[in-house]
C-alpha positions, 0 to 999 in steps of 0.5 A, spaced: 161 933 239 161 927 244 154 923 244 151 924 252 145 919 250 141 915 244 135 914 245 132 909 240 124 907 242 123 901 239 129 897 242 127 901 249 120 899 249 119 894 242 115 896 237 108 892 239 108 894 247 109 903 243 103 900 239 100 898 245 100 904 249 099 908 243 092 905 243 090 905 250 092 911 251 087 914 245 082 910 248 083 912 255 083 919 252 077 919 248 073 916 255 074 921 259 074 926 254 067 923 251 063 923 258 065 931 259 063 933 251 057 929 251 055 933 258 057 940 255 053 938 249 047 934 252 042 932 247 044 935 241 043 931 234 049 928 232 050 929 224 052 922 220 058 923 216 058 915 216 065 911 218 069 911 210 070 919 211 072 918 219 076 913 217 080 916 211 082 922 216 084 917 220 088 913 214 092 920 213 092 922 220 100 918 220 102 923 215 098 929 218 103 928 224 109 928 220 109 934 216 107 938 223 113 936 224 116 939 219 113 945 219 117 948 225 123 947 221 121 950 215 118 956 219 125 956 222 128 956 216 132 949 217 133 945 211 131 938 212 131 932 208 124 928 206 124 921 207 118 918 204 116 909 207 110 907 208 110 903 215 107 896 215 104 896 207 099 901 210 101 909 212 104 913 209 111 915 212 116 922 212 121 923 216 125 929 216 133 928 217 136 935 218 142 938 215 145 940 222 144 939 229 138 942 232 138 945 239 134 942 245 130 947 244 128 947 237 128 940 237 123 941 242 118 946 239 119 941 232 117 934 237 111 938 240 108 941 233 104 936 231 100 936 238 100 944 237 097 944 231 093 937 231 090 936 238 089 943 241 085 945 234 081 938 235 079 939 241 077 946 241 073 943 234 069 938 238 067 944 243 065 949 238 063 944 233 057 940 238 053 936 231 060 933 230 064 933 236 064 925 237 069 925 230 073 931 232 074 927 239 075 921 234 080 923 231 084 928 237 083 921 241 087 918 235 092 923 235 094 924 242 095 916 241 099 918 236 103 922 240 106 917 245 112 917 242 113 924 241 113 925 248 117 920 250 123 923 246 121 930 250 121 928 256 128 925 254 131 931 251 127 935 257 133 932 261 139 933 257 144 938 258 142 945 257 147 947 251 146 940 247 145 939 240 140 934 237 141 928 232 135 924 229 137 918 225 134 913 223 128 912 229 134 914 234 135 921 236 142 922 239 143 927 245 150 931 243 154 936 248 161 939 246 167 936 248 171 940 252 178 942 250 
C-alpha cells in the first residue's frame, strides 16, 4: 500500500482556528434554526429544566460523538481498539484505532454516524418537542459545531481514489491506494 494523502487537521488548520469555527458555526446553526422553530412553535411556553442539566449533556456530548463513531463499526463487525484521554483536563475522549484499514466507504458512513444519530434526531426533537425545543436545538447547535471536523475528512475522502483503504492514527487519517505490480 502506498500513502496517496495524510490529512492531519491540527496542523492543517491549528487546533484554536478548528476551535473556532467549531463554535461560530454552532452558532450560526442555532440562529437560523431558533427564528424558523420559534415561528413554527409560536407562543408555546417553554418548560425550564435550568442550565446545570443543559449543561451535563453538553459536558457529555464529546463522548456521545465518539462512541456514534464507533457504533457503525460494531454494527459492521470490524474490531476497533479504544483509547480512553480526556482533552484539555476537561472531556472525555475515545478514540478508535481499527485492526485493518476501512474501505471509503465505510470510512464514510463511520465519519458521519454521529450526525445520523446525533443531529437528525436533535432536530426532529426540537420539532415534535415545542415545550422544550430551545434545549434540543442547544444541544444539536453543539453537535453540528462538533462536526466540523467530521466533515473536513469527509470531504477529503470523498476525493480519494475509488478503491482506497483508510488509516486513522493518532488525529491523522491516511488515505491509501494499492501499489501496482
Amino acid at each position: 500500500m502506498n500513502c496517496w494523502k495524510s490529512i492531519n487537521l491540527n496542523k492543517e488548520f491549528g487546533l484554536n482556528r478548528l476551535y473556532l469555527l467549531s463554535f461560530l458555526i454552532g452558532l450560526a446553526v442555532f440562529i437560523f434554526l431558533y427564528m424558523p422553530l420559534s415561528i413554527v412553535h409560536g407562543a408555546t411556553e417553554i418548560y425550564d429544566f435550568g442550565i446545570i442539566p443543559l449543561l451535563v449533556a453538553l459536558f457529555f456530548m464529546p463522548t456521545a460523538h465518539s462512541f456514534m463513531h464507533i457504533l457503525p463499526l460494531i454494527m459492521m463487525n470490524k474490531r476497533a481498539k479504544l483509547v480512553f484521554k480526556r482533552k484539555n483536563k476537561l472531556f472525555p475522549i475515545i478514540n478508535y484505532y481499527t485492526k485493518k484499514h476501512l474501505t471509503k466507504k465505510a470510512s464514510i458512513v463511520v465519519a458521519l454516524a454521529p450526525t445520523m444519530f446525533l443531529t437528525f434526531p436533535g432536530l426532529m426533537g426540537s420539532f415534535l418537542f415545542p415545550h422544550y425545543y430551545v434545549y434540543f436545538l442547544l444541544f444539536t447547535a453543539f453537535h453540528i459545531g462538533i462536526t466540523l471536523t467530521d466533515f473536513l475528512y469527509v470531504f477529503n475522502i470523498v476525493k480519494a481514489p475509488k478503491h482506497s483503504y483508510i488509516e486513522s492514527t493518532n488525529d491523522e487519517i491516511s488515505i491509501l491506494v494499492k501499489a501496482h505490480d
